[in-house]
C-alpha positions as CSV (number, residue, x, y, z in Angstrom):
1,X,0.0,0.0,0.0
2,X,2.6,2.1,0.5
3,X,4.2,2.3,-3.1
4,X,0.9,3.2,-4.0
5,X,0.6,6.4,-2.2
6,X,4.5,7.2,-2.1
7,X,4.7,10.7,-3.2
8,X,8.3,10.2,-5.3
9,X,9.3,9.2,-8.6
10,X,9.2,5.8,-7.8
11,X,5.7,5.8,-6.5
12,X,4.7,7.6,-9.8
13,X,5.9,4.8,-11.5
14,X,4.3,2.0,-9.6
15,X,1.1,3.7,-10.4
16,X,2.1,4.0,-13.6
17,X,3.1,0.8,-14.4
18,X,0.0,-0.7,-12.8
19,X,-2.5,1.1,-14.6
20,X,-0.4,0.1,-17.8
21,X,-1.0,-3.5,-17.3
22,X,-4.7,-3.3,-16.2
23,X,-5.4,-1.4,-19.4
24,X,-3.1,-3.6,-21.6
25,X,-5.0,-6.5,-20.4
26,X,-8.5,-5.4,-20.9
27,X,-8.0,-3.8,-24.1
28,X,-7.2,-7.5,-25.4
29,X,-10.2,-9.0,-24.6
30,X,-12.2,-6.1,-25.7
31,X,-10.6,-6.1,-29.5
32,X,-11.0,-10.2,-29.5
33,X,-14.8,-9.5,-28.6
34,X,-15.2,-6.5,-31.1
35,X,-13.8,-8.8,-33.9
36,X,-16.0,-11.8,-33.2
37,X,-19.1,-9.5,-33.2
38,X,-18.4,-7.7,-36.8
39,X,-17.7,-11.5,-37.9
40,X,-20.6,-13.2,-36.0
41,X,-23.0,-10.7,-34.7
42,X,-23.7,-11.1,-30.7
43,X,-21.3,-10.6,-28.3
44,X,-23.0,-7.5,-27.4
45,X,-22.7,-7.4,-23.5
46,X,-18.9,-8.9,-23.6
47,X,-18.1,-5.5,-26.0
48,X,-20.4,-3.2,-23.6
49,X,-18.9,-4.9,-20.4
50,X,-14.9,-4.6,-21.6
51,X,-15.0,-1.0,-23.3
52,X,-17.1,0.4,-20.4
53,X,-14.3,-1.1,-17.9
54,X,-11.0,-0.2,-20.5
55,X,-13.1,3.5,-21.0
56,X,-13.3,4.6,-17.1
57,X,-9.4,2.7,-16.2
58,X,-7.7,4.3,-19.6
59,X,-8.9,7.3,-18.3
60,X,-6.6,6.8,-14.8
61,X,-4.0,5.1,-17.2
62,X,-4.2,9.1,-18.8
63,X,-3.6,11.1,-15.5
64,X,-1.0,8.0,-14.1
65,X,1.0,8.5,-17.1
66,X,0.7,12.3,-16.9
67,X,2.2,12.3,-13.5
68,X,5.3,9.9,-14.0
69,X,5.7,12.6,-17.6
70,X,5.9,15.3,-15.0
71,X,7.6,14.1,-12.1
72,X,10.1,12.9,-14.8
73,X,10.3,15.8,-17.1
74,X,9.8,13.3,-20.1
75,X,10.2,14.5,-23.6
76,X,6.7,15.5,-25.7
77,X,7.2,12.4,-27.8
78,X,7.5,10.1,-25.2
79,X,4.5,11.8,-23.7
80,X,2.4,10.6,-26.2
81,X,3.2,7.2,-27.2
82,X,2.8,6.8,-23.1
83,X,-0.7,7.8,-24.2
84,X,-1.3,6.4,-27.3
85,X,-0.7,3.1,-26.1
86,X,-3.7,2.3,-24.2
87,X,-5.3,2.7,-27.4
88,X,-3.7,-0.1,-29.3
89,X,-3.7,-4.1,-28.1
90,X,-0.4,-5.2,-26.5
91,X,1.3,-1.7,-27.2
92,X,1.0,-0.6,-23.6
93,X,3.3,-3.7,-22.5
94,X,6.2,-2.3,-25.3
95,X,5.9,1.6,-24.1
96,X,5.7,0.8,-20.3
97,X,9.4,-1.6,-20.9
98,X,10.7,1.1,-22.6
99,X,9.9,3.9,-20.9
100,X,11.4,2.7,-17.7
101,X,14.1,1.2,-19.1
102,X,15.0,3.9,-21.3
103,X,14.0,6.7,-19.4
104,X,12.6,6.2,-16.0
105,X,16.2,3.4,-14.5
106,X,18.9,6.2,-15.7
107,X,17.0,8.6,-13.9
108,X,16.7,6.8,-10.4
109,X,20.2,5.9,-11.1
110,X,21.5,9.5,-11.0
111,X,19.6,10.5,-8.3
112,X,20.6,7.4,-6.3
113,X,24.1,8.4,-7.3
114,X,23.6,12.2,-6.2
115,X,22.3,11.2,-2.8
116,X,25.2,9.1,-2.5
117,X,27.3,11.6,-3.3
118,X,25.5,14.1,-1.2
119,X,26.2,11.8,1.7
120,X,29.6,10.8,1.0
121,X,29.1,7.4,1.3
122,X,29.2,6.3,-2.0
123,X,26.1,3.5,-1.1
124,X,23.5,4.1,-2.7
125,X,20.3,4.0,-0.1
126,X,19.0,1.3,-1.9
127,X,22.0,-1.1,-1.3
128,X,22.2,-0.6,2.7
């Protein structure tokens, strides 16, 4: 519970990261239903049930996203792929690795490295 509530960067992206993989996995379903019910007819209450629950969570996924882009000072670009991606099946899963490997691990890495220095232990706080 507390990494949910945790006010730093790292809490950001928890939420973040959370919300990425509850919207990831509902938009699946959701697509697989949409499909079968332009091919089949039916289905109707499956496609009403998913979008209805993908609509209201995307919507957190947007203001998750927004916060980890602001507490991180990410670029425009990245900004909205983060955003895009709840939009297309399985692309959420892709963004979220590479967001926090490409962006998000460097970043707690030089602050870890600043406190340290800061400090002048040279251990990062993470390590003790």
């Amino acid at each position: 519970m507390r990494r949910l509530t945790e006010r730093s960067l790292e809490g950001a992206l928890f939420r973040y990261q959370l919300m990425a993989n509850i919207v990831g996995v509902l938009i699946i379903p959701l697509f697989l239903f949409a499909g079968l019910r332009a091919g089949f007819g039916g289905f109707k209450a499956e496609v009403a049930i998913f979008g209805i629950g993908h609509g209201y969570l995307y919507i957190v996924y947007l203001v998750t996203a927004g916060l980890l882009a602001l507490k991180a000072r990410l670029h425009i670009p990245w900004i909205l792929l983060m955003l895009v991606a709840g939009l297309v099946p399985g692309l959420t899963f892709l963004v979220e690795w590479l967001v926090v490997t490409r962006k998000i691990q460097p970043l707690l890495a030089s602050q870890a490295a600043e406190a340290a220095a800061e400090t002048g232990t040279g251990v990062s706080p993470a390590a003790r």
